[in-house]
MDAnalysis code that builds the backbone (N, CA, C; Angstrom):
import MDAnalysis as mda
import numpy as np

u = mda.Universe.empty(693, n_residues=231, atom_resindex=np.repeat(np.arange(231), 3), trajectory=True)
u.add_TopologyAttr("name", ["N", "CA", "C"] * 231)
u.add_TopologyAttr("resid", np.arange(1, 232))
u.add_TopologyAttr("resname", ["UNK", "UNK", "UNK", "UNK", "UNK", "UNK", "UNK", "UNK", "UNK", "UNK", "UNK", "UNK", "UNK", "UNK", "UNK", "UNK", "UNK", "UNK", "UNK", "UNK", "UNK", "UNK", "UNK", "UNK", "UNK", "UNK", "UNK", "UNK", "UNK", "UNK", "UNK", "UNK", "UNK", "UNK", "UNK", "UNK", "UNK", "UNK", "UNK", "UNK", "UNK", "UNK", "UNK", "UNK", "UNK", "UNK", "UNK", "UNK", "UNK", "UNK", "UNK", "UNK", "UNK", "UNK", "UNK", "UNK", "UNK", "UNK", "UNK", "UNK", "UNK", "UNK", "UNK", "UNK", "UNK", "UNK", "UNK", "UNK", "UNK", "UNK", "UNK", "UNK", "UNK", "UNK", "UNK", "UNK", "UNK", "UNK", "UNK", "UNK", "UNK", "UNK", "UNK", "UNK", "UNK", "UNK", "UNK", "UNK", "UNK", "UNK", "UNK", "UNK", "UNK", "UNK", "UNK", "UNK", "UNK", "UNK", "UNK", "UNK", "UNK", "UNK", "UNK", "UNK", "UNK", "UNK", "UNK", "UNK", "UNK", "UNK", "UNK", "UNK", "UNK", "UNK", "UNK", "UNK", "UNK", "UNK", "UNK", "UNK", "UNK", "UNK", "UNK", "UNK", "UNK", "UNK", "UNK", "UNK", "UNK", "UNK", "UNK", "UNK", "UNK", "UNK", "UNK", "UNK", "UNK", "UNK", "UNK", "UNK", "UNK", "UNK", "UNK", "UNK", "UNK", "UNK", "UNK", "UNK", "UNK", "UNK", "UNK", "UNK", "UNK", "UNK", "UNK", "UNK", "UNK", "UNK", "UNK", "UNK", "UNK", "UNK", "UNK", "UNK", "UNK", "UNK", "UNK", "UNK", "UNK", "UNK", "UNK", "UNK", "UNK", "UNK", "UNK", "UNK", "UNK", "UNK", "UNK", "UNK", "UNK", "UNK", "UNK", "UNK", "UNK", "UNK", "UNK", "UNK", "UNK", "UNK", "UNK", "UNK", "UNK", "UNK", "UNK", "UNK", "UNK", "UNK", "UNK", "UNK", "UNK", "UNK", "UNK", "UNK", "UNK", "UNK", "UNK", "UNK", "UNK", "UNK", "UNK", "UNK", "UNK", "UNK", "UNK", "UNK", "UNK", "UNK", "UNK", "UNK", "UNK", "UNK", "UNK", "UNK", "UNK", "UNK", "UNK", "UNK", "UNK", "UNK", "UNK"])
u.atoms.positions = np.array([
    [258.271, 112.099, -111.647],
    [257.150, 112.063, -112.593],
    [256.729, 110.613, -112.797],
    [255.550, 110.574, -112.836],
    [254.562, 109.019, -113.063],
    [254.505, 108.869, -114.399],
    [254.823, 107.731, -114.962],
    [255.271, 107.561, -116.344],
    [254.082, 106.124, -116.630],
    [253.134, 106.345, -117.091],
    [252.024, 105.362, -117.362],
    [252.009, 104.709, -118.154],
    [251.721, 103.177, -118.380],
    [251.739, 102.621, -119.603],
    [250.531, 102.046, -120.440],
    [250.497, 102.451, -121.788],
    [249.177, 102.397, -122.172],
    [248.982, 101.524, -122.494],
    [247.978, 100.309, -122.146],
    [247.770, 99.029, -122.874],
    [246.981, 99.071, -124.038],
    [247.189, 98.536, -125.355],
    [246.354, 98.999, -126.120],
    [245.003, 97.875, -125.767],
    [243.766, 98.083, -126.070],
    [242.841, 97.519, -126.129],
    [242.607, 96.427, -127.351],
    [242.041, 95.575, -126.602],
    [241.946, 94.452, -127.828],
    [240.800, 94.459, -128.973],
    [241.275, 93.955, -130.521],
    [240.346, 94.658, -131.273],
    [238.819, 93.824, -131.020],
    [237.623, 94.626, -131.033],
    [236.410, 93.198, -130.902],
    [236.162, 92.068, -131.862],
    [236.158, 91.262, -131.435],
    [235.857, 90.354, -132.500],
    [234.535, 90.833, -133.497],
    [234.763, 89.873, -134.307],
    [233.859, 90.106, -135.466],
    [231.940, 89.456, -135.011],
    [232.329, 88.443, -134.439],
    [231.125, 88.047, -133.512],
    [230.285, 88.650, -132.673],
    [231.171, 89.627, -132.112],
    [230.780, 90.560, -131.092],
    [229.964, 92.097, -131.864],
    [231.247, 92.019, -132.600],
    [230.388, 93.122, -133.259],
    [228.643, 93.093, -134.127],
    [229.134, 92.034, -134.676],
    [227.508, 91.305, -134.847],
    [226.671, 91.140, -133.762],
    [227.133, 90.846, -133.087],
    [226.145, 90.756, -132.216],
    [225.371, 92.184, -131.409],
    [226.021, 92.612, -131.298],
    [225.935, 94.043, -130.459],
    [224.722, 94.974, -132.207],
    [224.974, 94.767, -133.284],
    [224.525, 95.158, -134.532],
    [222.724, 94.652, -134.314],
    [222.901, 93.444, -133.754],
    [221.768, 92.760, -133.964],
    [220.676, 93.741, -133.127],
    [221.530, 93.538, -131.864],
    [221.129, 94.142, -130.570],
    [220.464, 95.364, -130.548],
    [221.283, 95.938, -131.223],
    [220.366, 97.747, -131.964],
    [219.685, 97.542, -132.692],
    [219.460, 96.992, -133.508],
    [218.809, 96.680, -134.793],
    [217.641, 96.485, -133.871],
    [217.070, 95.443, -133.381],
    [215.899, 94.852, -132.473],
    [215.640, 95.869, -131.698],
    [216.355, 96.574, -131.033],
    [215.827, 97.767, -129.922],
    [215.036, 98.822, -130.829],
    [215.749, 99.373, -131.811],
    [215.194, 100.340, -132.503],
    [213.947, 99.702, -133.612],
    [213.647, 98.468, -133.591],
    [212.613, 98.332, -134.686],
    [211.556, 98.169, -133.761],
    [211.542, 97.523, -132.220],
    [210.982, 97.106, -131.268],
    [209.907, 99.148, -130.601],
    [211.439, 99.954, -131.079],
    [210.544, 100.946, -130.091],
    [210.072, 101.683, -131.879],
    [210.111, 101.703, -132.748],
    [209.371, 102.169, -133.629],
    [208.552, 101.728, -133.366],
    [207.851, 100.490, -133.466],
    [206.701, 99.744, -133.827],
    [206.041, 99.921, -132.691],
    [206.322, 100.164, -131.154],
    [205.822, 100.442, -130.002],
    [205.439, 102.362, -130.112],
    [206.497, 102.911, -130.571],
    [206.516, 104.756, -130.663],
    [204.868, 104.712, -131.361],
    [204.836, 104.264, -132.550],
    [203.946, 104.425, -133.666],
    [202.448, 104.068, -133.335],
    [202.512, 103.048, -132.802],
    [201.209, 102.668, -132.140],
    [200.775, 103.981, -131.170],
    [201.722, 104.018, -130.020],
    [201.291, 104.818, -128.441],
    [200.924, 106.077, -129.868],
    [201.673, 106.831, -130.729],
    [201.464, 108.086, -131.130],
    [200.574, 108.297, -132.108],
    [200.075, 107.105, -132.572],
    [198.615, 107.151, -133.324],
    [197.498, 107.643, -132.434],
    [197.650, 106.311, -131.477],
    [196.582, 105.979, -130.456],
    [196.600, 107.286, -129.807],
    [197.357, 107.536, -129.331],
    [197.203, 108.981, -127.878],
    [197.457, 110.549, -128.700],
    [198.120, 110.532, -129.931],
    [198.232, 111.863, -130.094],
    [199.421, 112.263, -129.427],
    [200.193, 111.987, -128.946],
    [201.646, 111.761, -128.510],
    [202.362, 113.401, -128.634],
    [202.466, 114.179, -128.215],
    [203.358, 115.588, -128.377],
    [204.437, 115.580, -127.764],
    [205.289, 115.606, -128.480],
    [207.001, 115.578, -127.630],
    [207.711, 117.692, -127.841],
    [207.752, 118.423, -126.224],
    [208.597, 118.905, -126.241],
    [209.383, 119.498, -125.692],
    [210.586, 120.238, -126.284],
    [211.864, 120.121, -125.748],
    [213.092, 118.912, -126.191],
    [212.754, 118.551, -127.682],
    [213.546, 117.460, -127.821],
    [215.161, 117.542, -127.750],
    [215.481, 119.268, -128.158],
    [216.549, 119.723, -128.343],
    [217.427, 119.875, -127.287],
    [216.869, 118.813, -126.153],
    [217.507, 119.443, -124.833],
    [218.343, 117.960, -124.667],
    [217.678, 116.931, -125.266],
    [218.554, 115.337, -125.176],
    [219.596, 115.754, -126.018],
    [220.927, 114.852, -124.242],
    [222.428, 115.329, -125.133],
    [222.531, 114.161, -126.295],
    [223.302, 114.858, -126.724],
    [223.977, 114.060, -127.884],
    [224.720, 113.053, -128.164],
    [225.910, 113.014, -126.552],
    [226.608, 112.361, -126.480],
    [226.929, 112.400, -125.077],
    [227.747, 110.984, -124.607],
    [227.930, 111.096, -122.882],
    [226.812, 110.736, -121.734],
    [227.002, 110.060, -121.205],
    [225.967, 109.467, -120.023],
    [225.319, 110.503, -119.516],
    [223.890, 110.381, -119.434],
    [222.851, 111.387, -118.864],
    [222.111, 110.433, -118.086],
    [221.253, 110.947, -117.402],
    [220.028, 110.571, -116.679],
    [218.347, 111.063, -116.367],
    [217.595, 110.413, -117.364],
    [216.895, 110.854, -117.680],
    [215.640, 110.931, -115.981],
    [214.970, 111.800, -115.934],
    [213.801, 111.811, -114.062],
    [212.689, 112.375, -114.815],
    [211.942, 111.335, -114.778],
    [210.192, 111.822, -114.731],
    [209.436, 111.660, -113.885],
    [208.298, 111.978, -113.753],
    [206.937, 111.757, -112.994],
    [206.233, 110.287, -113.613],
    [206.113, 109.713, -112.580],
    [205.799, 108.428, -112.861],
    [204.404, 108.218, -112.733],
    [202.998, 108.292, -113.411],
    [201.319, 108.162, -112.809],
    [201.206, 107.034, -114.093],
    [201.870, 106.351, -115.237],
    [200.704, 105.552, -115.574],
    [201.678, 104.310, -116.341],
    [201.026, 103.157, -116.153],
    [202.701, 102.238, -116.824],
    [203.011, 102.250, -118.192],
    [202.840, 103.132, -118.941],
    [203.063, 103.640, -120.158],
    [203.761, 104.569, -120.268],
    [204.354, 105.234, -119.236],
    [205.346, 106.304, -119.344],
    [206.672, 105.995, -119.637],
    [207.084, 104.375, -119.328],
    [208.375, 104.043, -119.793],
    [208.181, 103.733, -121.186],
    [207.472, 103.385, -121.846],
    [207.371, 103.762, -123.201],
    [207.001, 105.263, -123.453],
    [206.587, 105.854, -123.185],
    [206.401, 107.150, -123.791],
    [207.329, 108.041, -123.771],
    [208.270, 107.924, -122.520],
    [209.238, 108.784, -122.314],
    [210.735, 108.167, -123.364],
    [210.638, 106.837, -123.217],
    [211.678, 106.264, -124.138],
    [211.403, 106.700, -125.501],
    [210.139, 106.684, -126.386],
    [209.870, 107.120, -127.380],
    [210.478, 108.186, -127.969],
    [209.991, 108.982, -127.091],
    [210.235, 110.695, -127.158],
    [211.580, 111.016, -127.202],
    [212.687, 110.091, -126.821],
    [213.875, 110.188, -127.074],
    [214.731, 109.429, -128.120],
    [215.578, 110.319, -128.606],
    [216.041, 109.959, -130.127],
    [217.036, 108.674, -129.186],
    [218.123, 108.701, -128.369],
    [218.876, 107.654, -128.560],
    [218.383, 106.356, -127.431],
    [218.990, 105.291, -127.822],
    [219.000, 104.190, -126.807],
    [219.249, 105.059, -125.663],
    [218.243, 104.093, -125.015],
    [217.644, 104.404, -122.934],
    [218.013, 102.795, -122.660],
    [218.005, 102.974, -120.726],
    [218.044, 101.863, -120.284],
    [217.165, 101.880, -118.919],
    [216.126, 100.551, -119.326],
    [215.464, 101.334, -117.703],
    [215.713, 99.928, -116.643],
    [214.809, 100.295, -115.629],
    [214.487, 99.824, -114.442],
    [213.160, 99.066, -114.704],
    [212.818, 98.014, -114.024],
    [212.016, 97.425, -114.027],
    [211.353, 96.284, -112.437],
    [210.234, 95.989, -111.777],
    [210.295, 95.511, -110.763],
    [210.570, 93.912, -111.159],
    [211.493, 93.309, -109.899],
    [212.432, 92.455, -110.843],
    [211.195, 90.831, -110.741],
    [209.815, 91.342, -110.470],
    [208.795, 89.927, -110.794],
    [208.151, 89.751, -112.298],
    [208.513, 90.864, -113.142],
    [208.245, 90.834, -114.238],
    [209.739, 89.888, -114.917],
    [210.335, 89.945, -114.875],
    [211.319, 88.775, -115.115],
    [210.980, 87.803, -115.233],
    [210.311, 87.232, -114.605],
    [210.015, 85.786, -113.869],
    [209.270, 85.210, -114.699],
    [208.069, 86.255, -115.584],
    [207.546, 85.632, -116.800],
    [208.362, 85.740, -118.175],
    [207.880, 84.333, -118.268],
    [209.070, 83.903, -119.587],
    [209.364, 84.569, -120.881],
    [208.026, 84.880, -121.346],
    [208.394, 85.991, -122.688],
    [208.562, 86.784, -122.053],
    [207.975, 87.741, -121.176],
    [207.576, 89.058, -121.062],
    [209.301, 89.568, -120.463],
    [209.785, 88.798, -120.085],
    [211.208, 88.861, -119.022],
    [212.234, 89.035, -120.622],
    [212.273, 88.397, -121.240],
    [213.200, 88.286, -122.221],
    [212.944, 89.453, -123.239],
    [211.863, 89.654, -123.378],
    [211.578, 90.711, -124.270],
    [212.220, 92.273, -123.157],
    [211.746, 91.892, -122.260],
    [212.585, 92.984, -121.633],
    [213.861, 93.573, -121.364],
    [214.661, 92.502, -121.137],
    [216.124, 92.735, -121.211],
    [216.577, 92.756, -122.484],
    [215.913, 92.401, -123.723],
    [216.367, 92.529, -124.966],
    [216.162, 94.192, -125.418],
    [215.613, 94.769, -124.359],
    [215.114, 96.072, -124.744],
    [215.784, 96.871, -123.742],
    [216.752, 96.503, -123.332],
    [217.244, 97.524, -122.441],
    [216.849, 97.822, -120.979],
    [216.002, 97.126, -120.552],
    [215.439, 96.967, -119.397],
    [216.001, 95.771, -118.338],
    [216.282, 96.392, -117.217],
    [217.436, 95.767, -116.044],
    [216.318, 95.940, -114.565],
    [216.660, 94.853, -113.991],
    [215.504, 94.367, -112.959],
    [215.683, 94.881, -111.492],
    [214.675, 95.854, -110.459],
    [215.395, 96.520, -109.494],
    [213.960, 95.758, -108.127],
    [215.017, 95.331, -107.490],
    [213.459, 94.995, -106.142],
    [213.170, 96.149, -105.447],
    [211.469, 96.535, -105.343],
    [211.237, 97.024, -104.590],
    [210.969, 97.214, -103.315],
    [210.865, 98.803, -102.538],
    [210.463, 98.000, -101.459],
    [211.750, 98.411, -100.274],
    [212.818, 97.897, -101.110],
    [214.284, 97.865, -100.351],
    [215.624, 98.639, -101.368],
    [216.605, 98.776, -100.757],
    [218.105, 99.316, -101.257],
    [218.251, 98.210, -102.362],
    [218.450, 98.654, -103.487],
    [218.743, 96.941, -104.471],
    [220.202, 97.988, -104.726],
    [221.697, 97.241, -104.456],
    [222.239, 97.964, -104.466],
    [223.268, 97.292, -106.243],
    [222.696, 96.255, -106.427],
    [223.205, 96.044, -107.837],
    [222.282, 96.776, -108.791],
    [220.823, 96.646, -108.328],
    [220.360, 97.910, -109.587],
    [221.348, 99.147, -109.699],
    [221.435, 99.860, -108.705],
    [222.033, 100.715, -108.838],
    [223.424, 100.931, -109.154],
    [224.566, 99.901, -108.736],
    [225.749, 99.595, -109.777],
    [224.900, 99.459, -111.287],
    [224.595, 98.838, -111.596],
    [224.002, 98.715, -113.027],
    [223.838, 100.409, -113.939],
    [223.062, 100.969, -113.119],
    [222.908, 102.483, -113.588],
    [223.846, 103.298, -113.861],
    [224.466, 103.116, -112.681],
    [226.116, 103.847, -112.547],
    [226.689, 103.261, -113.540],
    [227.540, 102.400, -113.836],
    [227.848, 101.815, -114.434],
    [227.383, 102.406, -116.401],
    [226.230, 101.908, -116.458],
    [225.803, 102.264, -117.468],
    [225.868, 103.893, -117.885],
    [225.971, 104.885, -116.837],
    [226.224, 106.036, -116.994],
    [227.562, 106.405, -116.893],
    [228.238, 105.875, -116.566],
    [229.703, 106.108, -116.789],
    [230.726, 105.742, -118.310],
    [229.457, 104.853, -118.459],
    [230.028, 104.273, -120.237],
    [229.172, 104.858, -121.436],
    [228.528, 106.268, -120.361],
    [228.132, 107.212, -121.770],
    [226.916, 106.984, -122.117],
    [226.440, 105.471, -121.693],
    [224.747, 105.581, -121.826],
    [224.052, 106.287, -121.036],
    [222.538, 106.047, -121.474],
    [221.157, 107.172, -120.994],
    [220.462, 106.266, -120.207],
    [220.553, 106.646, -118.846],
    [219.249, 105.530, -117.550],
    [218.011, 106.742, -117.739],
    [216.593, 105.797, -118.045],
    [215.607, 106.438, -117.325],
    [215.766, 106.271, -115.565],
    [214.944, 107.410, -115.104],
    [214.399, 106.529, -113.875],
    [213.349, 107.611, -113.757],
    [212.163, 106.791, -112.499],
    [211.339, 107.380, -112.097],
    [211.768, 107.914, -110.691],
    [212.108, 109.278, -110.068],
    [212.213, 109.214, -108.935],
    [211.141, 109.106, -107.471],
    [209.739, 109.052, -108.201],
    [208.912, 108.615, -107.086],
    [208.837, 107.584, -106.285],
    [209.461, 106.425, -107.469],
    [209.547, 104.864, -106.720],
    [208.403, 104.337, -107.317],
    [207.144, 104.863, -107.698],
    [206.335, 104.013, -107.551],
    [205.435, 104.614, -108.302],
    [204.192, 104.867, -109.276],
    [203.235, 105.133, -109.598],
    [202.479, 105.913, -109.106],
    [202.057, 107.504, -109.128],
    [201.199, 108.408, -108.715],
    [199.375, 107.849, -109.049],
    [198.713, 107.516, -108.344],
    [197.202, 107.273, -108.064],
    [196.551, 108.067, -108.757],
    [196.604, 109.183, -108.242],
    [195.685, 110.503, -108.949],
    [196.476, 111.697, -110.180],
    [197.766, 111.153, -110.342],
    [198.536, 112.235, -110.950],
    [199.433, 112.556, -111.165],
    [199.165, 113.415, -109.371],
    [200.377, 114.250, -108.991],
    [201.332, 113.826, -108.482],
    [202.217, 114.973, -108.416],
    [203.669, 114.511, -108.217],
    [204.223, 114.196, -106.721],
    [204.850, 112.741, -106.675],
    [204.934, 112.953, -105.555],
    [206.449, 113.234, -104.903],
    [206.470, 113.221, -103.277],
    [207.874, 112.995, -103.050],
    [209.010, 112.303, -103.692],
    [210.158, 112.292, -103.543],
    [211.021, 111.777, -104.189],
    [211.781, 110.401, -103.304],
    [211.987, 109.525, -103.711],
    [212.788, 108.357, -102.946],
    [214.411, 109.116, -103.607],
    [215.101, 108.291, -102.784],
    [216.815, 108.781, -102.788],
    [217.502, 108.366, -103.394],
    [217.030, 107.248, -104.067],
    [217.491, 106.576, -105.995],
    [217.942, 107.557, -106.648],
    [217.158, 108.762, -107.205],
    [217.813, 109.367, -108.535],
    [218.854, 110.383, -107.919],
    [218.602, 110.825, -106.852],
    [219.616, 111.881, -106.587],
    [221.357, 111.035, -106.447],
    [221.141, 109.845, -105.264],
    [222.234, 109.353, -105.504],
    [223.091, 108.154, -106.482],
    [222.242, 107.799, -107.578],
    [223.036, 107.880, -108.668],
    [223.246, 109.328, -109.618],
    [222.963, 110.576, -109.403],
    [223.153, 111.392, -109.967],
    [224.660, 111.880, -109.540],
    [224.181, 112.007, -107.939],
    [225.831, 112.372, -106.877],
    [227.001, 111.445, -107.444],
    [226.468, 110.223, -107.308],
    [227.886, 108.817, -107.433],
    [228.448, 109.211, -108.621],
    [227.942, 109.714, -109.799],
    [228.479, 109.497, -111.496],
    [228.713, 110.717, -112.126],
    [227.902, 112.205, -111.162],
    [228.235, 113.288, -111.628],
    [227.471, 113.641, -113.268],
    [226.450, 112.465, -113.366],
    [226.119, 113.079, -114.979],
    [225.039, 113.857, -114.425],
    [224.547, 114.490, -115.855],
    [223.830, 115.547, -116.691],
    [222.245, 114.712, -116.296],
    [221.365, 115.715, -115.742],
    [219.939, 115.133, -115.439],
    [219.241, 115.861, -116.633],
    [218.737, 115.200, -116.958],
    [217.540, 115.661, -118.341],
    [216.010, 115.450, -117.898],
    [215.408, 116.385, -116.930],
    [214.348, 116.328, -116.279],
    [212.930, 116.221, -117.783],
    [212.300, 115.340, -117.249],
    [211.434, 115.136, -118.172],
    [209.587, 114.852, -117.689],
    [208.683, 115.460, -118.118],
    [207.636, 115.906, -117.674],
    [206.696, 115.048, -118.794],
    [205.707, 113.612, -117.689],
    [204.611, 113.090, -119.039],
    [203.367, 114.027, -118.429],
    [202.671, 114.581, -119.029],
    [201.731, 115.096, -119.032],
    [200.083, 114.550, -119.526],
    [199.295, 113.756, -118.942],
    [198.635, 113.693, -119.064],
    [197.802, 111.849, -118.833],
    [199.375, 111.523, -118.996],
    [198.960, 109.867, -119.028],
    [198.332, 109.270, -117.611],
    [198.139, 109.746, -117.088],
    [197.573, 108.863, -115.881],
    [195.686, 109.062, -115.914],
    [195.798, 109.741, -117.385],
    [194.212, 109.700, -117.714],
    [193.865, 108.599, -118.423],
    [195.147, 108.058, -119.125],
    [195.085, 106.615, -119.789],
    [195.454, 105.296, -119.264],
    [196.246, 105.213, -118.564],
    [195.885, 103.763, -118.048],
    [196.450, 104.160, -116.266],
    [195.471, 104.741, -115.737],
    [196.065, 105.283, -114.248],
    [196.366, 103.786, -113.560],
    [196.943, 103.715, -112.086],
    [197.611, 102.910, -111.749],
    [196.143, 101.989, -111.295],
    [195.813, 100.704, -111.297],
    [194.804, 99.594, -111.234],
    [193.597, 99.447, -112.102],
    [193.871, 100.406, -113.161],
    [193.153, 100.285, -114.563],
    [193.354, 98.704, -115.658],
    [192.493, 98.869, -116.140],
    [193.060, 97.373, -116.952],
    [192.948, 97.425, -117.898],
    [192.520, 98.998, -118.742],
    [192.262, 98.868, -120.244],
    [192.208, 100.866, -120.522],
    [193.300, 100.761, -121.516],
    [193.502, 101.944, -121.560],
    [192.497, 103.014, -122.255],
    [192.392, 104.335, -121.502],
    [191.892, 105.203, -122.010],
    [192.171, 106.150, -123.509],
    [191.547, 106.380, -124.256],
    [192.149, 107.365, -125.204],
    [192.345, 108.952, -124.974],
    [193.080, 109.496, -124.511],
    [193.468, 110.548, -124.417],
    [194.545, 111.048, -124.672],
    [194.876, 112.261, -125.012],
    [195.982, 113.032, -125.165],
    [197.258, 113.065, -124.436],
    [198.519, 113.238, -124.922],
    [199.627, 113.077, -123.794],
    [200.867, 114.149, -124.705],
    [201.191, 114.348, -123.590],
    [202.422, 115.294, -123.852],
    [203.531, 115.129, -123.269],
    [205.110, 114.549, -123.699],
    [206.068, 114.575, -122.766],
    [207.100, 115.725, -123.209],
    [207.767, 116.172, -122.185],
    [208.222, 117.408, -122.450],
    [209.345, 117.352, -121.759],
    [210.392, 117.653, -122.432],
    [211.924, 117.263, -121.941],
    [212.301, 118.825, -121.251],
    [213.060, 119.118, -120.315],
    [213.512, 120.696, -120.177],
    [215.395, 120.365, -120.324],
    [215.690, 121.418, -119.556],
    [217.133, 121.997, -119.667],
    [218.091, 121.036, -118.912],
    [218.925, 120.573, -119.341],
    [219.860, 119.311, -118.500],
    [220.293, 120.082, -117.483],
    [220.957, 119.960, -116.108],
    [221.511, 120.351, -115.664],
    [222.266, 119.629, -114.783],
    [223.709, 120.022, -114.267],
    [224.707, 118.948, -113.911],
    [224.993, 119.120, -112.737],
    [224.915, 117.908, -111.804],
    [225.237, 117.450, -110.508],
    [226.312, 117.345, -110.368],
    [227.220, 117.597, -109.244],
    [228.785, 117.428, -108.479],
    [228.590, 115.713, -108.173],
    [229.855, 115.571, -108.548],
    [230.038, 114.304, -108.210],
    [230.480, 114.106, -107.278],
    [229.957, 113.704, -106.085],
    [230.402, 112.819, -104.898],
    [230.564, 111.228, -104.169],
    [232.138, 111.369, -104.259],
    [232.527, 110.412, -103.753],
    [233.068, 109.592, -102.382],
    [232.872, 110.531, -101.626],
    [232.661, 110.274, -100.326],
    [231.205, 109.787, -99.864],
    [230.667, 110.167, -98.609],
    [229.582, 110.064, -97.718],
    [228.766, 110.984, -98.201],
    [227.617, 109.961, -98.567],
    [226.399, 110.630, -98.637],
    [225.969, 111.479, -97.546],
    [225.281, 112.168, -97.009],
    [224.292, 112.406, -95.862],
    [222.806, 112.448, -96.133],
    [221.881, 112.427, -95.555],
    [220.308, 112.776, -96.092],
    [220.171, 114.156, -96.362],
    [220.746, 114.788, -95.650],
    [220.428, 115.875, -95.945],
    [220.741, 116.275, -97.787],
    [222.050, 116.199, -97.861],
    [222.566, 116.431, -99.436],
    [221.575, 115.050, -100.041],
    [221.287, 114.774, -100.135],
    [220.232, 113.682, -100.821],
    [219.101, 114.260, -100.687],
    [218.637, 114.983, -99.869],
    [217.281, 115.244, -99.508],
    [217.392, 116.442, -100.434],
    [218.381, 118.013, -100.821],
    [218.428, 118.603, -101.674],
    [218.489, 118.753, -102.549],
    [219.422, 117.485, -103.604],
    [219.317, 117.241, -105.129],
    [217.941, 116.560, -105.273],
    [217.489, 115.435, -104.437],
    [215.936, 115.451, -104.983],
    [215.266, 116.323, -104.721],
    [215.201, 116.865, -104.091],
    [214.018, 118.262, -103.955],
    [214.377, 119.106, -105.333],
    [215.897, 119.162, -106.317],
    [216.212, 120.078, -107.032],
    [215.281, 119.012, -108.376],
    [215.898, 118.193, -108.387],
    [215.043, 117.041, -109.447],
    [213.565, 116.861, -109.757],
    [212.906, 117.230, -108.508],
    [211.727, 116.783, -108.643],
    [211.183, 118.306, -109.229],
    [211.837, 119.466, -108.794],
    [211.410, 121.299, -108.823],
    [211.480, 121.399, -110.408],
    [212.381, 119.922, -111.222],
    [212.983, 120.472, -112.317],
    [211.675, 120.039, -113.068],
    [211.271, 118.894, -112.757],
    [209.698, 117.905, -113.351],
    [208.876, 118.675, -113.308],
    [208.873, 119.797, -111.708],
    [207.278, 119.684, -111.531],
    [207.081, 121.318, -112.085],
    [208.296, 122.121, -112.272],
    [208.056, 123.405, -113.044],
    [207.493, 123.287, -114.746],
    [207.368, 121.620, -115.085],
    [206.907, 121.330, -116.841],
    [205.250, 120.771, -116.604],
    [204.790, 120.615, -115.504],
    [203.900, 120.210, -115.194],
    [202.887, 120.732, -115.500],
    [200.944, 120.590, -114.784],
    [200.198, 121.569, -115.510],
    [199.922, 121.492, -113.573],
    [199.080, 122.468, -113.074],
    [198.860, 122.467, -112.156],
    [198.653, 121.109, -111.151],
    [197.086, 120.488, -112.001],
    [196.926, 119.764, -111.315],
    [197.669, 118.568, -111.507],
    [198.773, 118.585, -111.759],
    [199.671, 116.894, -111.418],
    [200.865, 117.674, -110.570],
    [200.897, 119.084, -109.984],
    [202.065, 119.184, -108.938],
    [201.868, 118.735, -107.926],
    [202.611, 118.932, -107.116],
    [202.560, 118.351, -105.934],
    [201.546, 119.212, -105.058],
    [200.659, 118.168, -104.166],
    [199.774, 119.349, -103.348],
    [200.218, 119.254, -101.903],
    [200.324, 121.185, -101.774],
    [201.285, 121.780, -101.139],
    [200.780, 122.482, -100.152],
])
């Protein structure tokens, strides 16, 4: 018999804990004051809220058509999120700092960024919530498109809970090469979590090519016609 020894953990300092206090404090006054605006302005309808877990690393997959969906979809959810971001927005000086103060972690496009994706993992293994978009990139007209192999295989690597999530309508407000947003209506709509096998071996495309096809079926069944995929 294997006889283990438990190290106890060290207590956090008092610094730390302040600090980490601060840290929430700023995230949550940062996305009120951001929630409140988008849900004046747009009329904002959140539903399915009852479907965000409670507790334990999830992963949140939407449809990506307008750059307001990472606020809208973060909104719509009661706890701290952590997203993705393309890593040239960094580079500007406020706009970079305000970002990582908000939970936002920098991914290059384009190519495999394979520390974004430790980052995610990571962050989902310690019980936090990753957005991601699994299109990669911004829908033009809408609809939904194919899936890149990002969300499925951090879903495979960590084994969490996908919380498929559907924005409805925003790519009528600031669609992708717009420069000034529209007023219209929006709806994000969370559905039913459902949980991926964790694999720790070899990927193949193929098993990648099936959990996104299951991910994207989960988005595009909350959808309205015209933002599914055209088939």
């Amino acid at each position: 018999m294997t006889v283990s020894t438990v190290v106890p953990s060290r207590p956090m300092r008092a610094g730390t804990r302040v600090s980490r206090f601060l840290r929430g404090l700023w995230y949550f006054w940062g996305k009120m004051v951001i929630t409140w605006t988008l849900w004046l302005a747009f009329g904002v309808r959140v539903e399915g809220r009852e479907f965000e877990p409670r507790r334990g690393g999830f992963l949140v997959a939407a449809n990506h058509a307008s750059a307001l969906d990472p606020l809208l979809v973060g909104g719509a959810l009661h706890r701290k999120v952590y997203f993705m971001a393309r890593d040239d927005l960094f580079r500007i000086p406020v706009l970079g700092a305000w970002l990582r103060s908000m939970g936002v972690f920098p991914v290059r496009r384009g190519q495999p960024d394979r520390k974004a994706l430790r980052t995610s993992m990571s962050l989902l293994e310690q019980g936090e919530g990753v957005v991601i978009f699994p299109e990669g990139t911004r829908s033009r007209d809408g609809r939904l498109r194919d899936p890149e192999p990002g969300a499925a295989m951090i879903a495979l690597r960590t084994g969490a809970l996908v919380l498929p999530a559907a924005v409805v309508g925003s790519h009528r407000i600031l669609p992708k090469g717009a420069r000034w947003p529209r007023f219209r209506r929006v709806t994000v709509r969370f559905g039913p979590p459902f949980a991926v096998p964790r694999i720790d071996g070899r990927l193949d495309h193929a098993v990648l090519a099936e959990w996104g096809d299951r991910i994207m079926d989960a988005i595009e069944a909350m959808l309205p016609p015209d933002q599914r995929r055209g088939r």
